[in-house]
N, C-alpha and C positions, 0 to 999 in steps of 0.2 A: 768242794772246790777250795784250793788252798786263798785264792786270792780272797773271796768272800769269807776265809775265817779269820786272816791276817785285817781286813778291815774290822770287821767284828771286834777282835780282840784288844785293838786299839781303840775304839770307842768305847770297850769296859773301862778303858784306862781313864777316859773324860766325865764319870758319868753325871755328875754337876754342872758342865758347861755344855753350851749349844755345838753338836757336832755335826757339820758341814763338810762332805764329800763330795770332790769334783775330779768325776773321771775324766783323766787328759792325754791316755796312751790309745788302747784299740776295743774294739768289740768287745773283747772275752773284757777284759777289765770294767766297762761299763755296764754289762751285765752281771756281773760279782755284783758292784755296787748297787745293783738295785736289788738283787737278790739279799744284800747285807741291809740294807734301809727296809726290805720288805720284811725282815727279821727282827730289826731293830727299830720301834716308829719313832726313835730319837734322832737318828741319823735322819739330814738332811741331805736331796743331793742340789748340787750347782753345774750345771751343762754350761758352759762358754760357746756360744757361737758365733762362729768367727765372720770375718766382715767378707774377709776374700779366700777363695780354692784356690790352691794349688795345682788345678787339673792335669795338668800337661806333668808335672812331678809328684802326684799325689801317691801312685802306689807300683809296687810291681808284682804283678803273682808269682805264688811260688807255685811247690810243688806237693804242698799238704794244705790239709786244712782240719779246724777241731771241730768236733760235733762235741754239744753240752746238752744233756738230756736234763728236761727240767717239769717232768710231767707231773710232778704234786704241786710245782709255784703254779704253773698255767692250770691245772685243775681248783685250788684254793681261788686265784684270780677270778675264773671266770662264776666261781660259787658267790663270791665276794657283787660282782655286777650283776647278776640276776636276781638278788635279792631286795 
């Protein structure tokens, strides 16, 4: 995924300072991120939760949608909690 290696490769660029990532666009970008911190145990992430929805203007659908196959992270994952 280009996004998780564009994060990555910006946090090589820090690797002395504490790096903190907070995903603030959509889905797919929040799961890079954690895909990128699950690669990287230096990356930190930061979730903002907000006070108030927007509900009534929060989204519109379109007419696609993206599937991201991630069966070696959720396989590693769940290796990782039954141990």
């Amino acid at each position: 995924m280009e996004c998780k290696s564009a994060i990555l490769e910006q946090a090589k660029k820090y690797n002395d300072y504490n790096v903190i990532v907070s995903p603030m666009n959509n889905k797919i970008s929040t799961v890079s991120c954690a895909l990128a911190a699950y690669d990287n145990e230096n990356i930190q992430l930061a979730v903002a939760i907000p006070m108030v929805y927007n509900s009534e203007m929060y989204s519109t659908p379109g007419d696609y949608c993206y599937l991201i196959e991630i069966p070696e992270f959720l396989k590693v994952s769940s290796e990782s909690y039954s141990s």
